[in-house]
N, C-alpha and C positions, 0 to 999 in steps of 0.2 A: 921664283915662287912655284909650288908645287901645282900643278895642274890637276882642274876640280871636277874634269871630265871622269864618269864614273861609269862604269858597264855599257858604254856607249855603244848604241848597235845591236846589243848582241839580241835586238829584237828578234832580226831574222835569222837567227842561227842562235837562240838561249838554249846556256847551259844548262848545263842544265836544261672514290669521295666520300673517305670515309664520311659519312651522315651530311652529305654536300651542303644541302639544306639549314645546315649547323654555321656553315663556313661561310655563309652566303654574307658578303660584306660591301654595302656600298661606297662612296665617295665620302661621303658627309659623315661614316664610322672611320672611317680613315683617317680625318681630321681631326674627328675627336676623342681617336684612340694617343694622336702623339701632341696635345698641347701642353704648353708651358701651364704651369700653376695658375698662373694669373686666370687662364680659360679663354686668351685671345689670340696668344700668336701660337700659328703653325708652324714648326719647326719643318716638314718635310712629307711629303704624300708620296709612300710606297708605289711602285710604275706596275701593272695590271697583277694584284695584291691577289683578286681575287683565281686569276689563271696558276699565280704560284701555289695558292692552296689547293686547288684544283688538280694538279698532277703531284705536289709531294702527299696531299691524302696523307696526312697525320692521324695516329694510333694512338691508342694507351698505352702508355707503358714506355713509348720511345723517344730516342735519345738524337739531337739534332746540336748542329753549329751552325747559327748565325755569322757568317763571315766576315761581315761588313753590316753593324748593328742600324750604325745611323742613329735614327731618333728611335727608332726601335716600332715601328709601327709593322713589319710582319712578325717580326718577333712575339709581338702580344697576339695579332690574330690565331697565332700557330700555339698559342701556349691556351688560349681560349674553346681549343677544338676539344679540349680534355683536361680534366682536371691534374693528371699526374704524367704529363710532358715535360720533358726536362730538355732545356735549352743552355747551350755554352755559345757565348755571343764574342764575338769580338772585333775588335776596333782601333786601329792606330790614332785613332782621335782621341785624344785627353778627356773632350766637351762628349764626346759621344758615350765614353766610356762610364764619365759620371751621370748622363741617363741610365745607363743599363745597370750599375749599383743603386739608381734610383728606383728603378723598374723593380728589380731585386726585392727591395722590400713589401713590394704589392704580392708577388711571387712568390712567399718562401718558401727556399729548399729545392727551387725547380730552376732556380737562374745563376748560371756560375758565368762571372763577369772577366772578361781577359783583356788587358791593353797591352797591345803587342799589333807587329806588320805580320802578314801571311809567314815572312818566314821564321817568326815568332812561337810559332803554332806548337811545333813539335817539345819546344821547354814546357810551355804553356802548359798543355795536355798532361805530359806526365809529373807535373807539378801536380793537377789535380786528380791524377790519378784515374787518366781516362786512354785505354789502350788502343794499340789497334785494333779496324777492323770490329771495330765496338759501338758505330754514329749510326745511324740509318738514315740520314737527310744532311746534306750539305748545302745553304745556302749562299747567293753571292748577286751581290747588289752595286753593279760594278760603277767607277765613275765619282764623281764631285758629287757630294749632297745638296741638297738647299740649304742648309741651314749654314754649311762653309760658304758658299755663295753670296749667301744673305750679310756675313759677318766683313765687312772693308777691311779690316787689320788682316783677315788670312789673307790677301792678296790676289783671290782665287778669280772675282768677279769684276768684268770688264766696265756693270754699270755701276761702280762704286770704285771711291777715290781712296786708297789705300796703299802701307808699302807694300811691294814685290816681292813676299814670302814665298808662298804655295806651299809649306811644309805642312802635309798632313798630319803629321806626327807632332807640330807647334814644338814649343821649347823641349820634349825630350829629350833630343839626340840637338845639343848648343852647336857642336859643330859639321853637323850636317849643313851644306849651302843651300841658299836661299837663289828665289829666282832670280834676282839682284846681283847675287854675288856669281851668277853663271853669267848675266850679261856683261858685267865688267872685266872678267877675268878667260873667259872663252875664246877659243881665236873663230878668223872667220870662216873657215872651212868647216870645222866641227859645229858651230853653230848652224850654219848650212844644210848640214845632214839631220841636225836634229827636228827642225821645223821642216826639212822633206819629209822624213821619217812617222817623227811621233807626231805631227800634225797634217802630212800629206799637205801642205802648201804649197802652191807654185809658184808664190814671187818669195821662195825661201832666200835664194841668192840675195834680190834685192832688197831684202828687209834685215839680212843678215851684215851686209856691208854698210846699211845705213846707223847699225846698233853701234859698228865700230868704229865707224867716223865722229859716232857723237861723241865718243872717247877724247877726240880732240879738238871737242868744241867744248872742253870744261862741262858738258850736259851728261850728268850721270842720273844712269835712269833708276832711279829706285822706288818708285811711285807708280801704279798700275794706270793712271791716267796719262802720266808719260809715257807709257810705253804704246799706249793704247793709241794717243797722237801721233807718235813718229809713225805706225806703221799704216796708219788713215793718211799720212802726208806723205809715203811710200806708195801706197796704194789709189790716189786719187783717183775720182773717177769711175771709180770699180764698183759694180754693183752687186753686191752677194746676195744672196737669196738663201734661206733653211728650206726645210723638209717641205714645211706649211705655205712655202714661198712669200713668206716674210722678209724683211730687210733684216740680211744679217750684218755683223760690223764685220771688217774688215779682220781685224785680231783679233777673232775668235780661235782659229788654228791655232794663232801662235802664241797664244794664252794656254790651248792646250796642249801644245808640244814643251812645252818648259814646264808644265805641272806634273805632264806625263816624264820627262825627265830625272825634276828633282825629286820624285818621290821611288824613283827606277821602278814603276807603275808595272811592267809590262814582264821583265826578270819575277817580280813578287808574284804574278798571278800563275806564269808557266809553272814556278816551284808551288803557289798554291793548289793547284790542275793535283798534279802528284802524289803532293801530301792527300788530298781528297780519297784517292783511289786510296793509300794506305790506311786509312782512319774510317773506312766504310766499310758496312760489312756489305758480305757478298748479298746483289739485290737491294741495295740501298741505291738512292737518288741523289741525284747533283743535278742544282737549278742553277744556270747562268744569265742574268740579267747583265749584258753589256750596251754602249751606248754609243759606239764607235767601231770601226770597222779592223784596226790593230786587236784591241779586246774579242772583238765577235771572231776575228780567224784564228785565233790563238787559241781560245774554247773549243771550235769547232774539226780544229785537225789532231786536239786531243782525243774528240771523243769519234773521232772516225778511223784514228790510229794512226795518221800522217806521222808519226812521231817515233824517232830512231835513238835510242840511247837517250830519252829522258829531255833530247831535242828536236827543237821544232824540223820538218822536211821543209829547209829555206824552197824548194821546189815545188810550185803547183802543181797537181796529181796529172794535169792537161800536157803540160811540157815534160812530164818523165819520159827516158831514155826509156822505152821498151825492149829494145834490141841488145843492151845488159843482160849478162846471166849470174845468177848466185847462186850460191849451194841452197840445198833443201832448208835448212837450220834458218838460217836468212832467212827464207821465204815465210817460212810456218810462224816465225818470231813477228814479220809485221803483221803476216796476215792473223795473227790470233789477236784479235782485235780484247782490251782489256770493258769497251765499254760496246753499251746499246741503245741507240738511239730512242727515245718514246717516241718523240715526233718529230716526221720526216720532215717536213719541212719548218723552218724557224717561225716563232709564233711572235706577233707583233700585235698589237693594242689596237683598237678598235675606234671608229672615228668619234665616237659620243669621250671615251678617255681621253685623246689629243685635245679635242676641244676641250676638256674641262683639267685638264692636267699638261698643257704644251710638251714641259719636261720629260713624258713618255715619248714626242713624236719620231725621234733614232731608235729607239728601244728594240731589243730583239732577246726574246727568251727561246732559251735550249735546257732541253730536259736528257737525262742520259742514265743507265743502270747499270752499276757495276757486277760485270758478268765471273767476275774470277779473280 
């Protein structure tokens, strides 16, 4: 059988105001910028909506991608700053995607809808006839929505009993695998690295070798509540705590080392970094909203310049060899840095947010300007 390990790894070495007053948006407009028809369920509440308008400061006249649409609640903030804003949104979510054709028609003329993965983009674009070097704001809303959360059949949420998908893409790509078919068909080693890896979990070994003994106990796990048991029955005992020092479950990690996986999460974002600078004109913004600490360093040594040939520096800037010499060319090449940092240090959501939003309390926004 062909083996369904796919770019495995190459995390660490991928290839690869204006009228502020205007903008001013609280909790309770957030909510009832993105409900369903009915006018009861919330599909999703944007993480500090108001800070992201705050530093992209939208114009007239200018031209933005929404990257990661969602239910599309900054996207209407940001198209509300002015009447002749034009937004190109996009979303590997199918469900997301038909909000923003929904959206669209409140919008006309100002919302051009894309379903496609980040590395999607560059068809995308010159399908609709959008150059480089042409956007002046890049948006990026990184992470699991609520609304996929919310839904049991994507497989995504620990407190809901559903099968073991996590294809953000759903039925697009039929044979793309599922989280299901990585547990079944994975061996143990590579399962191992992926829950150290994309989940940083420390009982990866022993939650790893537990997936493949149930192989021959006839227990296949294809249901999120199974998987969620064996690894609470791996774990016993173990107290985990979140941000807010909450009771966290146990297979949280590795709920998200297998989403970040099968969707190769971490590959699409370094090539989306990229594409960004390429589709921005000079003096344009890129806002990163990540929710995890793979996501946050990935953003963060692009836009500091860690990055050699379009890949990551697998090396913290702390453990570089300084006693290396390179020619001049080398030097001037890392040191001309493509990006500019707005703000020095990463900006994080406020405690009146966490409380009324939890789903902010990892959050960390990076703002950046491309300099050339």
């Amino acid at each position: 059988m062909e083996p369904i390990v796919h770019n495995i790894f190459r995390c660490r070495s991928l290839p690869l105001i204006h009228h502020l007053s205007r903008l001013k948006v609280n909790y309770a407009t957030y909510r009832s910028n993105i409900r369903l028809q009915d006018g009861e369920t919330v599909l999703h509440v944007p993480v500090m909506a108001e800070k992201v308008l705050e530093y992209l400061n939208p114009l007239p006249g200018q031209t933005f991608i929404d990257m990661t649409f969602g239910a599309g609640g900054i996207s209407k903030c940001i198209l509300e700053a002015s009447s002749d804003i034009k937004i190109l949104t996009l979303d590997r979510d199918p469900m997301a995607y038909s909000l923003s054709c929904n959206l669209a028609l409140k919008y006309p003329g100002r919302i051009i809808s894309m379903l496609g993965k980040f590395s999607e983009l560059p068809r995308l674009l010159q399908e609709n006839k959008i150059p480089q070097r042409s956007v002046d704001g890049i948006i990026f809303d990184l992470g699991c929505s609520s609304m996929q959360l919310d839904q049991a059949e994507r497989g995504f949420s620990l407190s809901k009993d559903g099968p073991l998908d996590m294809r953000m893409d759903g039925e697009r790509f039929p044979d793309q695998p599922t989280a299901a078919d990585v547990l079944a068909h994975v061996d143990e080693n590579d399962l191992f690295r992926i829950l150290r890896i994309y989940g940083e979990e420390k009982r990866a070994r022993k939650i790893s070798r537990a997936v493949i003994e149930s192989r021959y106990t006839f227990r296949k796990l294809r249901r999120t509540f199974e998987l969620k048991e064996l690894v609470a029955a791996v774990s016993e005992n173990e107290n985990r705590l979140d941000k807010l020092q909450r009771s966290a479950h146990s297979a949280t990690k590795t709920f998200q080392a297998l989403r970040i996986f099968v969707n190769n999460e971490l590959n699409e974002l370094n090539y989306a970094l990229i594409l960004s600078h390429m589709f921005l004109k000079v003096g344009g913004k890129i806002l990163t909203l990540t929710f995890h600490s793979l996501e946050d360093r990935i953003t963060k040594r692009h836009f500091v310049g860690n990055v050699i040939e379009n890949s990551l520096d697998p090396i913290p800037l702390q453990y570089t060899n300084h006693s290396l010499i390179h020619d001049k060319h080398f030097i001037d090449n890392i040191l001309d840095s493509k990006w500019k940092l707005v703000n020095k240090h990463v900006i994080v959501p406020d405690e009146e947010e966490v409380e009324i939003n939890p789903r902010s309390r990892s959050a960390k926004l990076r703002v950046a300007v491309k300099l050339k």
